[in-house]
N, CA, C and O atoms as a printed pandas DataFrame, in Angstrom:
     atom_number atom_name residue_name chain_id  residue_number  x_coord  y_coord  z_coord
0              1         N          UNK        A               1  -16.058   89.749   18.677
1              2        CA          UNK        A               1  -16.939   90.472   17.783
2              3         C          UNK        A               1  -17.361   89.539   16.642
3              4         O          UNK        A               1  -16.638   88.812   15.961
4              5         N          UNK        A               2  -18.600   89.706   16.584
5              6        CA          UNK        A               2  -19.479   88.491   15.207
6              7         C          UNK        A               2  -19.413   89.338   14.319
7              8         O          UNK        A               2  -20.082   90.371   14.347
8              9         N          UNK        A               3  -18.445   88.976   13.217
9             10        CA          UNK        A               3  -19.092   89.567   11.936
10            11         C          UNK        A               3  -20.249   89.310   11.195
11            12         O          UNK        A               3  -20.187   88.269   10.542
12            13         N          UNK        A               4  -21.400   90.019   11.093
13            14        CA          UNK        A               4  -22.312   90.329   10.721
14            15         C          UNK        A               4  -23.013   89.733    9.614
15            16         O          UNK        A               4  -24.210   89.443    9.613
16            17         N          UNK        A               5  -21.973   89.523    8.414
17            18        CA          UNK        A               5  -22.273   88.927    6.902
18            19         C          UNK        A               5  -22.045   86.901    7.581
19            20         O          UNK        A               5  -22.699   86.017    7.027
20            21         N          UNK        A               6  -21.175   86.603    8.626
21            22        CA          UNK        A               6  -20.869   85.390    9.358
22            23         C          UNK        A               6  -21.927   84.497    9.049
23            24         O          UNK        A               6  -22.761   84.521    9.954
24            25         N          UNK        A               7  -22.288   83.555    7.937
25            26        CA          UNK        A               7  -22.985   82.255    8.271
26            27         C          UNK        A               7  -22.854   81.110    9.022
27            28         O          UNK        A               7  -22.028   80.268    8.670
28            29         N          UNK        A               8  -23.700   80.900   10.238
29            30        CA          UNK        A               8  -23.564   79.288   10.808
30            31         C          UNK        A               8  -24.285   78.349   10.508
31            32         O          UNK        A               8  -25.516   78.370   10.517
32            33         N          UNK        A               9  -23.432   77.238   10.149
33            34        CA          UNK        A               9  -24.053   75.894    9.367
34            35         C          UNK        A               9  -23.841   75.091   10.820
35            36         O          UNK        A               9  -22.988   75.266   11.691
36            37         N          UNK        A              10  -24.921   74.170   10.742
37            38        CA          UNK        A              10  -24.637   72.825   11.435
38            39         C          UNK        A              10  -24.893   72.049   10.671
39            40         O          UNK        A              10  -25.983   72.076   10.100
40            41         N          UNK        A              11  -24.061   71.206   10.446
41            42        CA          UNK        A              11  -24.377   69.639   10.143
42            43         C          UNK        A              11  -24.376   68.650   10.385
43            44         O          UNK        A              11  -23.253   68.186   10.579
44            45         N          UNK        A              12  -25.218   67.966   10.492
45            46        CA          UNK        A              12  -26.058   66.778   10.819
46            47         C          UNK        A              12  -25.115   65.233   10.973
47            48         O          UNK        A              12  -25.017   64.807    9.822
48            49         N          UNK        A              13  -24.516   64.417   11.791
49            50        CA          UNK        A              13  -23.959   63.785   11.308
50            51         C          UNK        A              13  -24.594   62.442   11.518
51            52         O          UNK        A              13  -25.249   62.138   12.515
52            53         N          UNK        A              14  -24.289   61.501   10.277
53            54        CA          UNK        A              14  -25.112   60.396   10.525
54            55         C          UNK        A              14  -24.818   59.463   11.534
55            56         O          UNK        A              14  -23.843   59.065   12.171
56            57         N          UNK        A              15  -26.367   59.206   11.414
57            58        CA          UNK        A              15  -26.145   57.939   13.071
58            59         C          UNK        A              15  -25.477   56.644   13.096
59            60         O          UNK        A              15  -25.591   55.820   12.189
60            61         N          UNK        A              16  -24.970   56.521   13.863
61            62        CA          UNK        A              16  -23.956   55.182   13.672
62            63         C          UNK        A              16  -24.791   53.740   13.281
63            64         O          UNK        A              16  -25.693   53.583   14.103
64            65         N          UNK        A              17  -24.759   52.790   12.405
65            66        CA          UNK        A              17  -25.099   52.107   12.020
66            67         C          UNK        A              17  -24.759   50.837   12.196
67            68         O          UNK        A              17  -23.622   50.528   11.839
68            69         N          UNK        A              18  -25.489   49.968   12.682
69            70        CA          UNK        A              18  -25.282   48.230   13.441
70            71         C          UNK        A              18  -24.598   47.421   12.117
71            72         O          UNK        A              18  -25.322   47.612   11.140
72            73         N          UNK        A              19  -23.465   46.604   11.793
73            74        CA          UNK        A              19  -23.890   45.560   10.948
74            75         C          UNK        A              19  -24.525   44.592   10.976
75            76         O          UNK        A              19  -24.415   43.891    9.969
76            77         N          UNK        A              20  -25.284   44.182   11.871
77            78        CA          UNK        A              20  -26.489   43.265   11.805
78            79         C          UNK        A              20  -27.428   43.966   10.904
79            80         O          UNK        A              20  -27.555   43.438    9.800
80            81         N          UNK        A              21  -28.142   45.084   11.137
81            82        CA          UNK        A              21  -28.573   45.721   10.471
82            83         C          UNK        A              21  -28.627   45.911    9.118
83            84         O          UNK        A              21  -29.693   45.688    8.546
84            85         N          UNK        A              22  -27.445   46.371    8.355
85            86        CA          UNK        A              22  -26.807   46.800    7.415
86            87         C          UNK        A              22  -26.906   45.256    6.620
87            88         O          UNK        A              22  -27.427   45.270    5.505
88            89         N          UNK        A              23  -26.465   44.052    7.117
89            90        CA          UNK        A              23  -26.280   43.155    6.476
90            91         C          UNK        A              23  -27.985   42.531    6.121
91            92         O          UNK        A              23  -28.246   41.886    5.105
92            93         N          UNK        A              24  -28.792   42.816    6.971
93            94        CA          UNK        A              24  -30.156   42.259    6.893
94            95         C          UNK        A              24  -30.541   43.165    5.439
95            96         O          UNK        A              24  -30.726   42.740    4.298
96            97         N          UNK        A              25  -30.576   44.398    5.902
97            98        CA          UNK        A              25  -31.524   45.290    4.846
98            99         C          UNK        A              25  -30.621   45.026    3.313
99           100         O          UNK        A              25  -31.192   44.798    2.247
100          101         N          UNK        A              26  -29.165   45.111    3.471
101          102        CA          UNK        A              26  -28.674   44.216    1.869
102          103         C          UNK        A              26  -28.907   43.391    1.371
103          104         O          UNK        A              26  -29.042   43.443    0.149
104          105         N          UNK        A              27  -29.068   42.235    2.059
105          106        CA          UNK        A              27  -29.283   41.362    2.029
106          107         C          UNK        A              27  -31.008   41.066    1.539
107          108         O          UNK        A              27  -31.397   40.113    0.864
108          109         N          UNK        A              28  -31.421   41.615    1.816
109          110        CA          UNK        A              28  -33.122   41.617    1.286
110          111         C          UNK        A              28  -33.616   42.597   -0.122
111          112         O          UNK        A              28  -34.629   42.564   -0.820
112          113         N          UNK        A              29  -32.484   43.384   -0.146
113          114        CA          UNK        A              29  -32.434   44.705   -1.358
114          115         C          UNK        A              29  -32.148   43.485   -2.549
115          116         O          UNK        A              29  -32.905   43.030   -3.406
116          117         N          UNK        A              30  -30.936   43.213   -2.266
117          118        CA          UNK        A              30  -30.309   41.981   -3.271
118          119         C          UNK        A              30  -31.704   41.110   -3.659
119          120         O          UNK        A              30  -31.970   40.851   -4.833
120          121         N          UNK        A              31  -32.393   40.772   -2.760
121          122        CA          UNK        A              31  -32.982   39.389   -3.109
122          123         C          UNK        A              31  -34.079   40.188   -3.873
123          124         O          UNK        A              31  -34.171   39.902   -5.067
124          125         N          UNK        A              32  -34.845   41.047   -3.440
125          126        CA          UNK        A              32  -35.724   42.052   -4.244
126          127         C          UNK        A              32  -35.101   42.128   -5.713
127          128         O          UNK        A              32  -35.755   41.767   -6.692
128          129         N          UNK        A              33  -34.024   42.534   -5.792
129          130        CA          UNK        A              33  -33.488   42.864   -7.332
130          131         C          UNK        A              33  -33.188   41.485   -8.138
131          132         O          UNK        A              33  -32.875   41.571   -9.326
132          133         N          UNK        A              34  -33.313   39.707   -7.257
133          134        CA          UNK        A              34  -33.247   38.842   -8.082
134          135         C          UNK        A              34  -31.868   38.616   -8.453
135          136         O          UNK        A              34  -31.507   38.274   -9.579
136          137         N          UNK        A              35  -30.979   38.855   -7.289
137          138        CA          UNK        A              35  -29.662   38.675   -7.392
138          139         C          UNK        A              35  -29.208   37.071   -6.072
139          140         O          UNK        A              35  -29.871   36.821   -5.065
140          141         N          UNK        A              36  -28.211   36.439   -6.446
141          142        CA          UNK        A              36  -28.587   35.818   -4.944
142          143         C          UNK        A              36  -27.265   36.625   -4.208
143          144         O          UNK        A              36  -26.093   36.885   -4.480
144          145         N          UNK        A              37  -28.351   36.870   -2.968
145          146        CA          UNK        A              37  -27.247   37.919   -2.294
146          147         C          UNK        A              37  -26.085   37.188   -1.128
147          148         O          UNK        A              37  -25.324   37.920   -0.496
148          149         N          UNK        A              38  -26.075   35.975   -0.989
149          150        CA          UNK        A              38  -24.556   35.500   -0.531
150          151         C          UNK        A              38  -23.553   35.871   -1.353
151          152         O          UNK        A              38  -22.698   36.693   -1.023
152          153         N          UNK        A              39  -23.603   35.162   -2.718
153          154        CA          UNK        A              39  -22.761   35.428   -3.421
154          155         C          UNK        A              39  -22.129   36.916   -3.686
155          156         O          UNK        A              39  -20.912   37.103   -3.723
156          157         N          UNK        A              40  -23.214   38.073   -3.886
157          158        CA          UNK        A              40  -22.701   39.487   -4.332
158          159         C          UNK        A              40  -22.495   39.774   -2.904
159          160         O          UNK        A              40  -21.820   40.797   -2.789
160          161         N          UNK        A              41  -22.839   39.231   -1.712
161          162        CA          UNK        A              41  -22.321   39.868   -0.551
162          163         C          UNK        A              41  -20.803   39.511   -0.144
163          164         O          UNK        A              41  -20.031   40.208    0.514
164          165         N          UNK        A              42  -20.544   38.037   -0.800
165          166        CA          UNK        A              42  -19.182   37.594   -0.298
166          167         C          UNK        A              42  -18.279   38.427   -1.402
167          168         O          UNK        A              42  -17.593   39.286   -0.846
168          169         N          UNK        A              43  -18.165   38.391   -2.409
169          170        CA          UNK        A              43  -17.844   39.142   -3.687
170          171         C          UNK        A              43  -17.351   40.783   -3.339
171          172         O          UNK        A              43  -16.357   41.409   -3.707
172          173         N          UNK        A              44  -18.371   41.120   -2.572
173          174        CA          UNK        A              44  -18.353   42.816   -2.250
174          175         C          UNK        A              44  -17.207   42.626   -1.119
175          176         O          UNK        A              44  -16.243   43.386   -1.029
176          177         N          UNK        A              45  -17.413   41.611   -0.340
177          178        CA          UNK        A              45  -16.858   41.413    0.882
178          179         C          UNK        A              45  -14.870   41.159    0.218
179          180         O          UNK        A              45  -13.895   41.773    0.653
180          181         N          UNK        A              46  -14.872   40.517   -0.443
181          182        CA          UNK        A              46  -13.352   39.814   -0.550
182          183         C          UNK        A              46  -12.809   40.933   -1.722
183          184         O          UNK        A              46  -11.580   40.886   -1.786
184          185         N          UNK        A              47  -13.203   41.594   -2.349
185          186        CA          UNK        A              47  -13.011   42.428   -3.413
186          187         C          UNK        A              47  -12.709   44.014   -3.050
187          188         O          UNK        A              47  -11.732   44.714   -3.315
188          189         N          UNK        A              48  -14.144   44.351   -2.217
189          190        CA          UNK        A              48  -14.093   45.690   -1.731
190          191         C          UNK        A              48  -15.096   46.546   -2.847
191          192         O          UNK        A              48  -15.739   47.486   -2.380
192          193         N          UNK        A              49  -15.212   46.285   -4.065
193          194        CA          UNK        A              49  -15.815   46.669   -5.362
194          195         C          UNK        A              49  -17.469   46.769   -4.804
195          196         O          UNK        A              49  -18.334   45.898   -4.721
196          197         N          UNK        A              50  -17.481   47.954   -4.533
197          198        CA          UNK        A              50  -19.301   48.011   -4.533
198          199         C          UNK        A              50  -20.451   48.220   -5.472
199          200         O          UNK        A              50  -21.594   48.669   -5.382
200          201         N          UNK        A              51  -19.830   47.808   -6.235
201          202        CA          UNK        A              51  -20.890   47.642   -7.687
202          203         C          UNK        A              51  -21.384   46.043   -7.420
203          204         O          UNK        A              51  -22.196   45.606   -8.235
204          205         N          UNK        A              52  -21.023   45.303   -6.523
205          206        CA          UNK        A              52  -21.600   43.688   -5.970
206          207         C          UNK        A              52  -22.913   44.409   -5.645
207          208         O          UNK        A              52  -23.905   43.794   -6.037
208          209         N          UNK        A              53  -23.096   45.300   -5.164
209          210        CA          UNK        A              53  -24.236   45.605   -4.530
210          211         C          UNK        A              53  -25.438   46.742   -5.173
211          212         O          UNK        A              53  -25.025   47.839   -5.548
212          213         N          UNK        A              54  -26.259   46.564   -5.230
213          214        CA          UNK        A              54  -27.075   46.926   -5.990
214          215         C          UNK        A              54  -27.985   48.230   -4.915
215          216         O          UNK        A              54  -28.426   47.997   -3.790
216          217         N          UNK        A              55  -28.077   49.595   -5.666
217          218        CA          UNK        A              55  -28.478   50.571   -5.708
218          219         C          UNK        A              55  -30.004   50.706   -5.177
219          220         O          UNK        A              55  -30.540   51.687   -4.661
220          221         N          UNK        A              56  -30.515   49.488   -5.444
221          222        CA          UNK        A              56  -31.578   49.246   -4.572
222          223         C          UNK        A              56  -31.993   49.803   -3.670
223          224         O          UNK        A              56  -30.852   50.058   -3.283
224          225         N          UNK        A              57  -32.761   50.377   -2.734
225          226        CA          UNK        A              57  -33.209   50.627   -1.599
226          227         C          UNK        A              57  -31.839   51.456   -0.962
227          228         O          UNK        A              57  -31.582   51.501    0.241
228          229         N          UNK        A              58  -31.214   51.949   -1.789
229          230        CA          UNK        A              58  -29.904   52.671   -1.000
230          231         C          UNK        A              58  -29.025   51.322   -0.537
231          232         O          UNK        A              58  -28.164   51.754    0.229
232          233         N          UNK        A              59  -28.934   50.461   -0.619
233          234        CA          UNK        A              59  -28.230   49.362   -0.350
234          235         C          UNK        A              59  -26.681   49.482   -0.345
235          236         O          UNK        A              59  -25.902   49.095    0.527
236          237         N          UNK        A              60  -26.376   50.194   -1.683
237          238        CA          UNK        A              60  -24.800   50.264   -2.026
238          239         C          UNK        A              60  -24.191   51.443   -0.907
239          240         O          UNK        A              60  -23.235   51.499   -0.133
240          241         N          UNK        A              61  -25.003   52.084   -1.188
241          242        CA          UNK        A              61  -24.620   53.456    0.264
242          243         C          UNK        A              61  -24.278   52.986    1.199
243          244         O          UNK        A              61  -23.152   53.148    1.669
244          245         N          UNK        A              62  -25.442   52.081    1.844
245          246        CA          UNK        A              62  -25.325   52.261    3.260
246          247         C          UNK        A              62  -24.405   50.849    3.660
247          248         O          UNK        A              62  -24.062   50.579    4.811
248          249         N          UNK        A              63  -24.088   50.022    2.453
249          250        CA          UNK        A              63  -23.321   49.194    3.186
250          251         C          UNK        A              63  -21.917   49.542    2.743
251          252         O          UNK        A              63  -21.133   48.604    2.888
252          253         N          UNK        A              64  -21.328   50.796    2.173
253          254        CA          UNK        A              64  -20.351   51.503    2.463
254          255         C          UNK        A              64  -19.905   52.500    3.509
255          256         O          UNK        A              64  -18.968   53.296    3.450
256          257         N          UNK        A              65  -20.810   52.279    4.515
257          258        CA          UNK        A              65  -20.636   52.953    5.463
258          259         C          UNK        A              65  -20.545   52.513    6.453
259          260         O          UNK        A              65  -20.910   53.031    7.509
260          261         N          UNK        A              66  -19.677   50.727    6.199
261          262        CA          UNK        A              66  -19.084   50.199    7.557
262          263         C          UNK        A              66  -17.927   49.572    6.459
263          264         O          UNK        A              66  -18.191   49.052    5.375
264          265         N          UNK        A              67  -16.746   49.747    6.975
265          266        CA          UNK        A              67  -15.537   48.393    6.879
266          267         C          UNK        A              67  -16.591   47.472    6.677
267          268         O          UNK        A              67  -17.747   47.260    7.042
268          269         N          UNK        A              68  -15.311   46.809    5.612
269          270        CA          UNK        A              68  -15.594   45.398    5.251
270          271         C          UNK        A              68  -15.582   44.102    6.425
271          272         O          UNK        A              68  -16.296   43.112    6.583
272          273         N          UNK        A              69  -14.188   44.751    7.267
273          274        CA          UNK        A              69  -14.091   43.904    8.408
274          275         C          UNK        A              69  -14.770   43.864    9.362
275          276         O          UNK        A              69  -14.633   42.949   10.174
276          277         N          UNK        A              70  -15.501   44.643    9.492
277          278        CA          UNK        A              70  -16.605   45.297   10.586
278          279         C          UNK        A              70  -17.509   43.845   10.110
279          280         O          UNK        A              70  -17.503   42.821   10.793
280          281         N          UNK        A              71  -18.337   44.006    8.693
281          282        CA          UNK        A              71  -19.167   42.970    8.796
282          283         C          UNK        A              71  -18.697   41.592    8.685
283          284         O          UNK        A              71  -19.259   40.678    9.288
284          285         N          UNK        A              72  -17.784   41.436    8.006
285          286        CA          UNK        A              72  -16.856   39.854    8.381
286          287         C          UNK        A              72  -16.923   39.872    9.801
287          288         O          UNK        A              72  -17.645   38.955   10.193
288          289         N          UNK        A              73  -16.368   40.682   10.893
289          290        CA          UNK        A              73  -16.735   40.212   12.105
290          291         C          UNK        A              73  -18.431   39.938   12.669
291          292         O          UNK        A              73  -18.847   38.849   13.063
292          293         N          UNK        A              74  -19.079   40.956   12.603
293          294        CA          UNK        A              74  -20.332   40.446   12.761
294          295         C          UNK        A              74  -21.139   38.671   12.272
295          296         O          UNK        A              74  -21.967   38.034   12.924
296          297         N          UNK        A              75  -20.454   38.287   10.846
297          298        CA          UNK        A              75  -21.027   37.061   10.088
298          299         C          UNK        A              75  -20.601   35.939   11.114
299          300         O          UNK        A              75  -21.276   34.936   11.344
300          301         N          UNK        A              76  -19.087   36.321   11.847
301          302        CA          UNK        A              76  -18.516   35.325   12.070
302          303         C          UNK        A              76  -18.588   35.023   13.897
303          304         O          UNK        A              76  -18.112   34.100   14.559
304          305         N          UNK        A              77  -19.575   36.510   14.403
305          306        CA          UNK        A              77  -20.273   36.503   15.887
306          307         C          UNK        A              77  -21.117   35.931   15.147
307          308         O          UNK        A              77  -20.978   34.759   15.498
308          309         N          UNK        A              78  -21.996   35.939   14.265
309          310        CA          UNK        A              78  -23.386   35.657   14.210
310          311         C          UNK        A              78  -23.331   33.630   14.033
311          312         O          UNK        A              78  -24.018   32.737   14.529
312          313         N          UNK        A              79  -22.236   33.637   13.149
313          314        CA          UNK        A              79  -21.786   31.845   13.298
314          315         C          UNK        A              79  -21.661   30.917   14.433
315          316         O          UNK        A              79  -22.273   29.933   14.850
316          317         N          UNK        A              80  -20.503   31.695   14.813
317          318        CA          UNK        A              80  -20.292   30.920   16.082
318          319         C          UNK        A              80  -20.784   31.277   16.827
319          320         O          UNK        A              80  -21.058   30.305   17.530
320          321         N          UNK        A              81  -21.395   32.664   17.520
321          322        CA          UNK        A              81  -22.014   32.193   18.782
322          323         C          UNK        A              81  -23.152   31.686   18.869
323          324         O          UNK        A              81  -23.499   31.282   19.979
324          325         N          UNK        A              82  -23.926   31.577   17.908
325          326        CA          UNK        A              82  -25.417   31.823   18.067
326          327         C          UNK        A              82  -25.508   29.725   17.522
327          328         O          UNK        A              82  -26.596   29.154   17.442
C-alpha cells in the first residue's frame, strides 16, 4: 500500500569523470586566472589543500572529484607511456 502524502525523489548522479580530462580543463582555468598551473597543480597534488586551485570555471569542484592518486597516476601514464 502507497501512502498517499509519499514523495519520490530521484537523483541524478554525476557522471564519472576521466583525469585526463579533469587535469586539461584545470589546467587551462589556472592559466586563464594567471596562475602558473604546474606549480598550484603539484601543490594541490602533494598537500591535498584545494584552495591551490582556483574557483574558476568550477575548476576547484571538479578536480575534487577524483583522488589525488587517481591523477598522479594518470601524469605518470601520460609520462611514460606516451
Amino acid at each position: 500500500m502507497v501512502d498517499k502524502n509519499t514523495m519520490l525523489f530521484k537523483v541524478d548522479r554525476e557522471k564519472p569523470v576521466e583525469p585526463r580530462t579533469v587535469l586539461e580543463s584545470v589546467y587551462q582555468s589556472l592559466k586563464e586566472k594567471g596562475y602558473n598551473p604546474i606549480s598550484q597543480l603539484i601543490g594541490y597534488i602533494m598537500s591535498g589543500d584545494p584552495t591551490y586551485i582556483t574557483n574558476h570555471n568550477g575548476a576547484r569542484s571538479l578536480i575534487t572529484r577524483l583522488d589525488r592518486d587517481e591523477l598522479l597516476e594518470e601524469v605518470f601514464k601520460y609520462y611514460l607511456e606516451e
